[in-house]
Steps between C-alpha positions, in 0.01 A plus 500: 500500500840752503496827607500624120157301412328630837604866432423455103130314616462868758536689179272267263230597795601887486485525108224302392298755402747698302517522192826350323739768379881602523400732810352260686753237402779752664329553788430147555895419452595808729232346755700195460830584508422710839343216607785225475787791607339487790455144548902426407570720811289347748605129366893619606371526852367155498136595521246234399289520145187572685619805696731623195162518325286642726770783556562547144091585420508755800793660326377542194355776557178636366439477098149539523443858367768349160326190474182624486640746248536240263195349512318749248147536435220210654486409136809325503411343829235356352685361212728250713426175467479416873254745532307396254453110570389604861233704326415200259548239800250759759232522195461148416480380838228755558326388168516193623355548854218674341367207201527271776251758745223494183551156451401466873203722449393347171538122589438483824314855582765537773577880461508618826712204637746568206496873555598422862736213416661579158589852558655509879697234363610671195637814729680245686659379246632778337606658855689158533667456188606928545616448812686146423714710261569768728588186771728344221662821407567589935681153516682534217668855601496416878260813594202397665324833570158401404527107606360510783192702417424263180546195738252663718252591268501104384406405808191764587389362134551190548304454895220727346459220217480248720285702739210464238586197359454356872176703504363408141621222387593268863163649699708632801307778627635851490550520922794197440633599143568826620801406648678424204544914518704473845775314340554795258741656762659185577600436106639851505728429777558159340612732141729721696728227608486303228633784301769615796632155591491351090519792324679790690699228640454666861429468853121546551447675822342376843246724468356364209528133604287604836250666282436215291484269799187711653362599180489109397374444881196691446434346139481190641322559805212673294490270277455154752248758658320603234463102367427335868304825622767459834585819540583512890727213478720604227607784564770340723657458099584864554662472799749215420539714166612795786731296703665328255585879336601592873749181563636560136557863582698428808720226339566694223616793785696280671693409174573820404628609875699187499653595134590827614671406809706215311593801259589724798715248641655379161574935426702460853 
């Protein structure tokens, strides 16, 4: 995708709930034009696409207050299309999560398992499929503000599912499927570099890696002691979690000393 498609995709985002008109069309065009000045200089000093794009969306400077402007009264809001099939698409799903709640309640007189069942999974749902567009819309502009929270919130949803389906539907008892809540903190650390190394393209720090090392040290240790009831003998899980942070946090010393001595003696 060039430059031009990128910065014309940014403004698509910006303007898509604004009305069309000849006011917004000018602003849109000024928008543009700004936008692609900018990038023309920045190309000229051999700066890569990425970079010339990130650059050129910090410089634009701040159309908020005029876009907003634009966008008129919430009755025209509601007349765009896009709004409206999200409106048609969030109703019929929720029609059809309810017919199939009576339909468990009149066939099989299972309303309280579909109350608990139907519903839960309904909100899920519709927080995925809300937060899968603001996921899609993040990649697509390259601004990842709110990835890692989403990716975090999947996973607390998705270890307190199977903390009741272990409990309900597999028989575990509660004192072992309880720990399916201690690798919440684990899949957070797991979200943050994901999005830093694939996303932000960046160097995830030490500190991080050493926290997910312990945190995932005590996961597992509660969890082979809360299946075996061994709780004395484990815990030595902890302290190889511990030592292995330790030795990683003096190599990782010792490569940066011996860095900045090479660069010392390179400077003289």
């Amino acid at each position: 995708m060039t430059l031009l498609d990128r910065f014309k995709a940014y403004l698509a985002s910006q303007f898509k709930l604004v009305p069309p008109g000849r006011e917004a069309a000018e602003l849109r065009e000024e928008m543009l034009g700004n936008l692609m000045s900018h990038a023309m200089e920045l190309k000229a000093e051999g700066m890569p696409d990425d970079e010339i794009y990130s650059r050129c969306i910090e410089a634009l400077g701040d159309y908020t207050g005029a876009i907003n402007a634009l966008r008129g009264k919430p009755l025209q809001v509601v007349r765009d299309p896009k709004f409206q099939r999200s409106v048609l698409m969030l109703v019929t799903f929720s029609l059809l999560c309810v017919t199939a709640y009576i339909l468990m309640g009149l066939l099989g007189g299972l309303w309280a398992v579909g109350a608990y069942t139907i519903f839960p999974a309904m909100a899920i749902a519709m927080y995925v499929f809300a937060t899968a567009a603001v996921l899609k819309r993040n990649i697509r502009f390259r601004k990842h503000y709110t990835t890692d929270f989403i990716l975090m919130t999947y996973g607390a949803i998705f270890l307190t599912v199977l903390f009741f389906v272990l409990w309900l539907a597999c028989g575990v008892s509660p004192a072992v499927a309880w720990v399916s809540f201690v690798y919440i903190p684990v899949w957070a650390l797991l979200s943050v570099i994901f999005t830093t190394l694939f996303l932000r393209k960046r160097k995830v720090w030490l500190i991080i890696w050493i926290a997910l090392v312990m945190m995932t040290s005590v996961a597992v240790f509660l969890t082979a002691a809360a299946a075996t009831g061994m709780w004395h003998p484990l815990w030595i899980i902890v302290v190889v979690g511990a030592l292995a942070c330790g030795f990683a946090s003096v190599f990782a010393l010792n490569a940066k000393i011996d860095r900045k001595s090479k660069e010392e003696d390179f400077d003289n």
